[in-house]
C-alpha positions as CSV (number, residue, x, y, z in Angstrom):
1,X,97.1,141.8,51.9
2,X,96.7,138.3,50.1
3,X,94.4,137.1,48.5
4,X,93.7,134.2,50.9
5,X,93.1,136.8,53.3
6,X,91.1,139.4,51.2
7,X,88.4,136.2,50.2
8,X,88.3,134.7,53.3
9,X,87.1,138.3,55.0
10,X,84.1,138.7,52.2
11,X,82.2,135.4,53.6
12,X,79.6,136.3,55.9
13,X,80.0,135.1,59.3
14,X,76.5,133.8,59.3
15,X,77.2,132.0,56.0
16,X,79.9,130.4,58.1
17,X,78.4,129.5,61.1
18,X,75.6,127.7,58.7
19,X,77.7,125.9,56.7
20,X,79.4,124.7,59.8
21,X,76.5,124.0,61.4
22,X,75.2,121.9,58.7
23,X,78.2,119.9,58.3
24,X,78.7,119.1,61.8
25,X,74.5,117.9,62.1
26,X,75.4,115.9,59.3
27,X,78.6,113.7,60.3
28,X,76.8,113.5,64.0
29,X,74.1,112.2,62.8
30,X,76.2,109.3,61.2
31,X,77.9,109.1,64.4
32,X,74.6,109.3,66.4
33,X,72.7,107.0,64.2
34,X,75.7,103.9,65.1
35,X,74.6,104.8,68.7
36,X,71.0,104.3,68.4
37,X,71.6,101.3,66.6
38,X,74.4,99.7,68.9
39,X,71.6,100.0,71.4
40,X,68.3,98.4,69.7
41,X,69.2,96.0,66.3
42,X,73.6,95.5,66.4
43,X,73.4,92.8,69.2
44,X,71.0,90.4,67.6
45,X,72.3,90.9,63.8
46,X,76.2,90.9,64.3
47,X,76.7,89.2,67.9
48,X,73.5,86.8,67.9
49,X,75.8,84.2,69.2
50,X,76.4,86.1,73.0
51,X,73.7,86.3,76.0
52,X,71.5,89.4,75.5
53,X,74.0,91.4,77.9
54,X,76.8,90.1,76.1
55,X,75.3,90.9,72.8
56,X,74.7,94.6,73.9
57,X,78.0,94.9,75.6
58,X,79.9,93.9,72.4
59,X,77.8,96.1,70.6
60,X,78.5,98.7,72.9
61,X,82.3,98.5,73.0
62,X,82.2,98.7,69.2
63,X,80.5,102.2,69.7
64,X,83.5,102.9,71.9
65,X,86.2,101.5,69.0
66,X,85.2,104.7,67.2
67,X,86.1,106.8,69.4
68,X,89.8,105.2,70.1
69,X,90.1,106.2,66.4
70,X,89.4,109.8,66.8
71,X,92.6,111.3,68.3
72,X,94.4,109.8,65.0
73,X,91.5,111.6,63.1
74,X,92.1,114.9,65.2
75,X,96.1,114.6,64.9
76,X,96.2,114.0,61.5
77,X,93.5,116.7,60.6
78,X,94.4,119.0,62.7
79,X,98.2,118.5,61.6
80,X,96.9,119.1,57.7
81,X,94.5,121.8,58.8
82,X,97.2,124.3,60.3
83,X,99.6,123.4,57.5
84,X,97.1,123.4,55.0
85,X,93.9,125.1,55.8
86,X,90.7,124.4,57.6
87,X,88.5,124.0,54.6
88,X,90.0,121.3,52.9
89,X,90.3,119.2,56.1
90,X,86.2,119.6,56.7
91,X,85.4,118.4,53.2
92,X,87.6,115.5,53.2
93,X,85.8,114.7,56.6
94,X,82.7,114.9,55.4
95,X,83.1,112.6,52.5
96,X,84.8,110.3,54.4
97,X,81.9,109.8,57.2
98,X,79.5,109.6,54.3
99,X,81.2,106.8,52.6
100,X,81.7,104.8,56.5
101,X,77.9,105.2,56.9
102,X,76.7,104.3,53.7
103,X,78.8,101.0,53.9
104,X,77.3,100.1,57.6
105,X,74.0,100.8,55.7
106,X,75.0,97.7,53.2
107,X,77.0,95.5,55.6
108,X,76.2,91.6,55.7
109,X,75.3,90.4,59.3
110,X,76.6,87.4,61.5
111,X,73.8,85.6,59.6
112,X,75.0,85.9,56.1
113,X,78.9,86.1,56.3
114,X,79.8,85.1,60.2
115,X,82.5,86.5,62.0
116,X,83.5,88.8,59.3
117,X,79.9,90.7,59.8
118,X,81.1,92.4,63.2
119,X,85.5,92.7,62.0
120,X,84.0,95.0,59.1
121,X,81.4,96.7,61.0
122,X,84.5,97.7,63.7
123,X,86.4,98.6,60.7
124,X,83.8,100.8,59.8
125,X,83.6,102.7,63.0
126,X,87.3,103.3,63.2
127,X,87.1,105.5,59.9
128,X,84.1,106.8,61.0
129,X,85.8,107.5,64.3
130,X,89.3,108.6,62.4
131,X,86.8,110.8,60.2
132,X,84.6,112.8,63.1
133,X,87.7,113.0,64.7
134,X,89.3,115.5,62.8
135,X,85.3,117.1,62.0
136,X,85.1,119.1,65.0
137,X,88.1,121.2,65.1
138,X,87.9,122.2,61.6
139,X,84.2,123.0,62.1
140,X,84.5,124.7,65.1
141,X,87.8,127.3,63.8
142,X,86.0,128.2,60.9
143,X,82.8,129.5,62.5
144,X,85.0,131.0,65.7
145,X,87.7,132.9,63.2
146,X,85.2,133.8,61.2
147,X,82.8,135.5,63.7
148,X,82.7,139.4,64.1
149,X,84.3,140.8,67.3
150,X,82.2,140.3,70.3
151,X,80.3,137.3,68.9
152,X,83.1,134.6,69.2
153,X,80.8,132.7,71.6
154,X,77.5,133.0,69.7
155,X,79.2,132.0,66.2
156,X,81.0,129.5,68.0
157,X,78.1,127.7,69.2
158,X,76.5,127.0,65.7
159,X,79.3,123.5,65.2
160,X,78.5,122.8,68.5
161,X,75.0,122.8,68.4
162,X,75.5,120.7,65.4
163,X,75.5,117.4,67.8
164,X,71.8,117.9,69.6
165,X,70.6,118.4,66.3
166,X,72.4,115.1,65.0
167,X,70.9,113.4,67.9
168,X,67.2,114.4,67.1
169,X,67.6,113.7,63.3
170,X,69.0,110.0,63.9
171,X,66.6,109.6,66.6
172,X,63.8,110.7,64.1
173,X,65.1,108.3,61.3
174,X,64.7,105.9,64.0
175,X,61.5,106.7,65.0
176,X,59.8,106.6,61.3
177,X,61.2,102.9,61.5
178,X,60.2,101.9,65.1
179,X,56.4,100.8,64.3
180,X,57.9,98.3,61.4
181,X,56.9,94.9,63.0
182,X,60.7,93.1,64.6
183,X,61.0,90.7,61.2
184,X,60.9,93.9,58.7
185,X,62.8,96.2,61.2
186,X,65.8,93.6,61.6
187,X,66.0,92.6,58.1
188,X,66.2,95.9,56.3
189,X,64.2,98.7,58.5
190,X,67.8,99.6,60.4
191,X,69.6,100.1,57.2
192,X,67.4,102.8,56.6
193,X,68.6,105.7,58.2
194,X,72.4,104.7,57.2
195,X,71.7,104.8,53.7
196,X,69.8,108.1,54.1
197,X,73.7,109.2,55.0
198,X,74.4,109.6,51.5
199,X,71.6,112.3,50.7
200,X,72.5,114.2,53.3
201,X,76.7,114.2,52.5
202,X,76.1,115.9,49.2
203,X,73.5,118.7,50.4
204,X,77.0,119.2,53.3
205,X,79.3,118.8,50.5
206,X,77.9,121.5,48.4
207,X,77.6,124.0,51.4
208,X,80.9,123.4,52.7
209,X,82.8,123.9,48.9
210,X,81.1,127.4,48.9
211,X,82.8,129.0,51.7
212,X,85.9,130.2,51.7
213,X,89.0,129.6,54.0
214,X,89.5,130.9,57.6
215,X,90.9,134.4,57.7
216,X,93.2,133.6,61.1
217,X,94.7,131.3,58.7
218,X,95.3,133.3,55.7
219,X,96.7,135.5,58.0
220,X,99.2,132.9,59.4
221,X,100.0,131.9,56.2
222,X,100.4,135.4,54.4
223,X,102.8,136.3,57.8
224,X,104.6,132.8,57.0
225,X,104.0,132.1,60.3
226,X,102.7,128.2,59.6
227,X,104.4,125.9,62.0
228,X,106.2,122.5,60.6
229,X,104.9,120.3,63.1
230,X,101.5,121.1,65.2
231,X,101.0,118.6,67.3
232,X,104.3,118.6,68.8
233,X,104.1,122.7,68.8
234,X,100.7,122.7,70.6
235,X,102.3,120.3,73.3
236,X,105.1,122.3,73.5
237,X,103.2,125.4,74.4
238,X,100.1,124.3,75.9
239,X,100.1,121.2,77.4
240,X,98.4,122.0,80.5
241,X,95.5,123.4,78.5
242,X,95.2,120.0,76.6
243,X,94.5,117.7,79.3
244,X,92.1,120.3,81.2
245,X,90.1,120.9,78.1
246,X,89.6,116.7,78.3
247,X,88.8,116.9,81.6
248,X,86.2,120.0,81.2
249,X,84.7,118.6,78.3
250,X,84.6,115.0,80.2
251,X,80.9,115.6,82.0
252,X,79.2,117.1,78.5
253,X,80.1,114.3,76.2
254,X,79.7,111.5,78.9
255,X,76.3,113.0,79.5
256,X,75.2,113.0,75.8
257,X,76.1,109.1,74.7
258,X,74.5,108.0,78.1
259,X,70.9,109.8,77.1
260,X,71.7,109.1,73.4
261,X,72.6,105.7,73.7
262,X,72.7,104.2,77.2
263,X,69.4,105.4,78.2
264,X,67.2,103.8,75.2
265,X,68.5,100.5,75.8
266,X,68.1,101.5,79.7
267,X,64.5,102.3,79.1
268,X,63.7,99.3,76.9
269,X,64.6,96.6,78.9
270,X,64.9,98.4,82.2
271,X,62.3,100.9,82.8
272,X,59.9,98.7,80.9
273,X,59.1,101.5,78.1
274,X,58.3,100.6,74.7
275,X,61.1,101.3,72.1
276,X,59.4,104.5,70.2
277,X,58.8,106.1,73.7
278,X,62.7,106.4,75.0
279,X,63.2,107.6,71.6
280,X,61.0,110.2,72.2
281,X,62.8,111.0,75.1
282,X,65.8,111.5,73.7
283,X,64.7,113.7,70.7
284,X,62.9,116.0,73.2
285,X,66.2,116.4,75.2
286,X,68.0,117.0,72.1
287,X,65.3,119.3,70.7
288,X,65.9,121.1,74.2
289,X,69.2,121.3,74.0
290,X,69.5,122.4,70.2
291,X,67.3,125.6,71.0
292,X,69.7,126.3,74.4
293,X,72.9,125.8,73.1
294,X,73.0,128.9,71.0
295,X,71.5,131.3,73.7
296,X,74.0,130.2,76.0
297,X,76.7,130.9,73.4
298,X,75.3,134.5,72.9
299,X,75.4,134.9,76.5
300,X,78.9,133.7,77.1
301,X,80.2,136.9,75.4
302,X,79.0,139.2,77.7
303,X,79.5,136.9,81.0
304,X,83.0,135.1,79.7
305,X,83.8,131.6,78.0
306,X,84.7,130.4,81.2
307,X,82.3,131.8,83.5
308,X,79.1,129.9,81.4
309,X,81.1,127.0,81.1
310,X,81.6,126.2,84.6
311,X,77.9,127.3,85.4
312,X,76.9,123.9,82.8
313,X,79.2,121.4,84.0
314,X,78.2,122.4,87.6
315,X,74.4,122.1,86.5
316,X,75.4,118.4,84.5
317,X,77.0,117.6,88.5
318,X,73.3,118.7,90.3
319,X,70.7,117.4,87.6
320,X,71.9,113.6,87.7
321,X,70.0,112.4,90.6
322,X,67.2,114.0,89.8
323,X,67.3,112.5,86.4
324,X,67.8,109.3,87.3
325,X,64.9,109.8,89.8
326,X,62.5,110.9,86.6
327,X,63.8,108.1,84.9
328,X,63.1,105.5,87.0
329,X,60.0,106.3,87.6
330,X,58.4,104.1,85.1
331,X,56.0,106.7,83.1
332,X,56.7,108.6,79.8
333,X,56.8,111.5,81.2
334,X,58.9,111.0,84.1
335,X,61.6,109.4,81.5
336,X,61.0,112.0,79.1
337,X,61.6,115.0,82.0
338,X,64.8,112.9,83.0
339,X,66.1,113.2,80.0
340,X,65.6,116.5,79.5
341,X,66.8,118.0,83.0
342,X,70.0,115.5,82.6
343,X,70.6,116.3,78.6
344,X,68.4,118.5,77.2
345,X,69.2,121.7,79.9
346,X,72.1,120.5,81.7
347,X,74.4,120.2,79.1
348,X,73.6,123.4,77.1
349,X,75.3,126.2,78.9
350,X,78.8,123.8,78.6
351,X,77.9,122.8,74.9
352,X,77.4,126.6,73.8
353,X,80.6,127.9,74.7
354,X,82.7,124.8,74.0
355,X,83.5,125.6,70.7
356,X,85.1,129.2,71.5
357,X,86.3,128.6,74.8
358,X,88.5,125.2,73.8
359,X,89.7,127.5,70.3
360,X,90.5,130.7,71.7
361,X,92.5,129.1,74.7
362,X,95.4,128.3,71.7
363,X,97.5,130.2,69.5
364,X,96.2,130.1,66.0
365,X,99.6,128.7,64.7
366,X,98.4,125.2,66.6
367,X,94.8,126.1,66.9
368,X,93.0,123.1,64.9
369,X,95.8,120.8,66.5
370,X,95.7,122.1,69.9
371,X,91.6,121.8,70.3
372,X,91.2,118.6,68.4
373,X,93.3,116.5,70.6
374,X,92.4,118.1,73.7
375,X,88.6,117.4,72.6
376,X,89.7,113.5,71.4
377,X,91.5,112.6,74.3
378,X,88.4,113.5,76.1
379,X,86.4,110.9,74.1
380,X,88.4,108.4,74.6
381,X,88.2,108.5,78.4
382,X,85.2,109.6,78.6
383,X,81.6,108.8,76.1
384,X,83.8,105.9,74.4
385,X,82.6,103.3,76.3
386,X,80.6,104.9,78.9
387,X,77.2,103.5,77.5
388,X,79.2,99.8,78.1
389,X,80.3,101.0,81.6
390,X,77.1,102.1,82.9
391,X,75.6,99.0,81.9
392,X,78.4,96.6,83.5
393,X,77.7,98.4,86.4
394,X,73.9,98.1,86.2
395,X,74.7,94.6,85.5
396,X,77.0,94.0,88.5
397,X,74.8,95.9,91.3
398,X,71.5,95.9,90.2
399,X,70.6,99.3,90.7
400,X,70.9,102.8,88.7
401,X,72.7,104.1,91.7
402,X,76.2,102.9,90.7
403,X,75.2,104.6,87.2
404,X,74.4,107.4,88.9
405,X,77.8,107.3,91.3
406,X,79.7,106.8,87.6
407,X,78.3,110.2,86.5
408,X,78.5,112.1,89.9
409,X,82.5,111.2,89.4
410,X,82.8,112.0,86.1
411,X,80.7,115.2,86.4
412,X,83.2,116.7,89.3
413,X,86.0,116.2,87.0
414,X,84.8,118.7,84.7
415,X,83.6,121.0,87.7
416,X,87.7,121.1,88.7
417,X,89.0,121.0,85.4
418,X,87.2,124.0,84.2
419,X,87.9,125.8,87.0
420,X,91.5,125.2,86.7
421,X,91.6,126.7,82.7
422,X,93.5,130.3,82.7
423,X,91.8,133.2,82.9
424,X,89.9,134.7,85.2
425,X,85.7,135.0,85.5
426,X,82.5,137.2,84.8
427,X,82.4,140.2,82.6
428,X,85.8,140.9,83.7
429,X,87.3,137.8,81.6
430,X,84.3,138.6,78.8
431,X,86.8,142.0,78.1
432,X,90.2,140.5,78.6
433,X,88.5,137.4,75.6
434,X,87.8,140.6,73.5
435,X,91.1,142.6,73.5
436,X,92.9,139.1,72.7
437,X,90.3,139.0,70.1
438,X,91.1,142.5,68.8
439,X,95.3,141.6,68.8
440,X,94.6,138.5,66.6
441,X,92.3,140.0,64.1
442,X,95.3,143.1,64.1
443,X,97.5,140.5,62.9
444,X,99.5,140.9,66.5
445,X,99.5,136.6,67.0
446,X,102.8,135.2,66.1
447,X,105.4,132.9,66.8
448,X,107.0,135.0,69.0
449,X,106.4,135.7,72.6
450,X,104.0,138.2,74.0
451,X,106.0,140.8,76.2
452,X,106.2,140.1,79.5
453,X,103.7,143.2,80.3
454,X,101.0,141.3,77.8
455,X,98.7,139.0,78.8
456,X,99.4,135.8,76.6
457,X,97.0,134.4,74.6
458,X,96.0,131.4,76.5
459,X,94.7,134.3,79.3
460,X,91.3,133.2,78.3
């Protein structure tokens, strides 16, 4: 046995899961916070020379540059992180998120340095977007390979529930700062939670250094069984899975920028809600959503990946209309309810098994590759610039109900796609997950093919 393999085995799963967890709130809250902000200061301070929409459309399609960025962050960290190890791959993302965020923090606006205010802050976004990119993957394998048999689900759910959590804490550093009056919150107030980026980097930094590496990999690379080129491996053997994981995971991430972001600028100047209350909103959604995600991942071992997953993205399909409904109705409560039905529950069964269900469906050999595009190539069709989209639409009809159409389409995608992801359902695919579990932690995963009387490992 190496020694790769012998340390990686004595940290504790829980240790893991933390450190992932941790990590992942951190860098989504940098990507959250860019969100918030797109929606209430970025189109006066860095497009003050548009219309209002125009403003918060070009501010919004900078919150969708980020996300063209992340499939180059996902290929190139998940390339590094099955040829060189997860670990490394999460701190270098980490640092690199902190050091995007801190410099939004100290940008110049339109005011000070003109059209160069809004090139650097897109330059910004696209590292921060190259840098998140390759987060999730990493995060996500660590805590999954790491888990005990049996608790792939509920171990894997700890990165994921990483992002509600990012929400609430960039929604709270937004909160502290709504009751400034306009003047103080425009001029410095917004810089604020960007420049609290940095504290929170080095408590990550110092978590993440004192785990050790992922024992699925020290495995792979004990057995020499390291591929030379992931990304074109994982197309190679599982392209179908690719594309349906960006389809399933189309609804979920859609979902979360349209309550994160969307819906506070939707509030404000729609609904006719002050700016503090739709941020309440949202931090009670994500609240919600950070206490579901994990149960949901515990329960996904016993009723299957799959199985919960579907059960989400067909509850994301049925709480839209309602939402919108609560929404609209012009009272706190109504928006904060929306929010919460549409986010905060909806999305929870889908978020907690995302993690295990989009690992486990490849090899390990392409693993970080394999669920990082799949995942990216998501973003990019979907939450990239479906905060801009809903509000062209609003814009072009008037009504929520062609923002609620958008999301009715996007939200059946998932439906099929998940259904169409190998494997079969119930308890029934809960066993089948747990003998592939027990072959890979036997060491049985290789290059080579399964028999032909084996189940293959994207059976999931």
């Amino acid at each position: 046995m190496s020694s790769a393999k012998t340390t990686a085995k004595h940290t504790s799963p829980v240790k893991v899961a933390l450190a992932s967890f941790i990590g992942t709130s951190i860098e989504y809250y940098d990507f959250f916070i860019y969100g918030t902000a797109a929606a209430l200061v970025f189109p006066q301070l860095f497009f003050p020379q548009a219309t209002p929409l125009g403003g918060t459309l070009l501010a919004f399609a900078t919150l969708g540059v980020g996300f063209l960025a992340r499939p180059l962050g996902g290929i190139l960290f998940g390339h590094f992180g099955d040829r060189v190890g997860r670990k490394r791959m999460l701190v270098m993302s980490l640092v690199g998120m902190g050091l995007a965020t801190l410099g939004m923090g100290l940008l110049p606006t339109y005011a000070q340095i003109g059209v160069m205010a809004p090139i650097l802050l897109t330059v910004l976004r696209l590292f921060q977007g190259v840098m998140v990119g390759g987060e999730w993957g990493g995060a996500v394998l660590m805590a999954v390979e790491h888990a005990p048999m049996g608790k792939k689900g509920f171990f894997g759910s700890f990165p994921q529930t990483g992002a509600p959590v990012g929400v609430a804490l960039a929604t709270v550093s937004f909160l502290a700062i709504s009751n400034l009056p306009d003047e103080q919150f425009l001029s410095w107030g917004w810089r604020l939670p960007f420049m609290a980026s940095a504290l929170l980097v080095v408590v990550g930094l110092i978590i993440r250094l004192s785990i050790a590496e992922s024992p699925a990999f020290a495995a792979a690379r004990s057995k020499q069984s390291l591929v030379k080129v992931p990304l074109v491996e994982a197309f190679k053997r599982h392209p179908k899975e690719i594309f349906l994981i960006a389809g399933t995971y189309l609804s979920q991430g859609v979902i979360a920028y349209i309550a994160m972001s969307y819906l506070v600028n939707y509030g404000s100047n729609i609904v006719g809600l002050e700016r503090d209350q739709t941020l309440f909103g949202v931090l009670v959604g994500a609240g919600v959503a950070a206490v579901l995600t994990p149960l949901f991942g515990a329960v996904s071992d016993t009723w299957g990946r799959k199985t919960v997953y579907f059960l989400g993205a067909l509850l994301i399909l049925l709480t839209v209309v309602p939402g919108f409904m609560l929404i609209n109705s012009g009272t706190v409560p109504g928006f904060v309810a929306g929010v919460v039905i549409m986010y905060g529950i909806s999305t929870a069964p889908a978020s907690g098994t995302t993690g295990s269900l989009f690992s486990m469906v490849f090899s390990r050999e392409v693993r970080y590759t394999g669920a990082s595009v799949g995942y990216t190539i998501s973003q990019i069709a979907g939450p990239a610039f479906a905060p801009m989209i809903a509000t062209s639409l609003y814009a072009a009809f008037g009504t929520s109900d062609a923002v609620v159409v958008y999301l009715l389409v996007v939200a059946a995608i998932s439906v099929v796609s998940v259904s169409l992801l190998p494997g079969g359902w119930g308890k029934a695919e809960a066993r089948h997950n747990q003998e592939v579990t027990d072959r890979e932690s036997d060491g049985e995963w290789s290059n080579a093919p399964k028999p032909a009387s084996e189940p293959a490992p994207t059976q999931l």
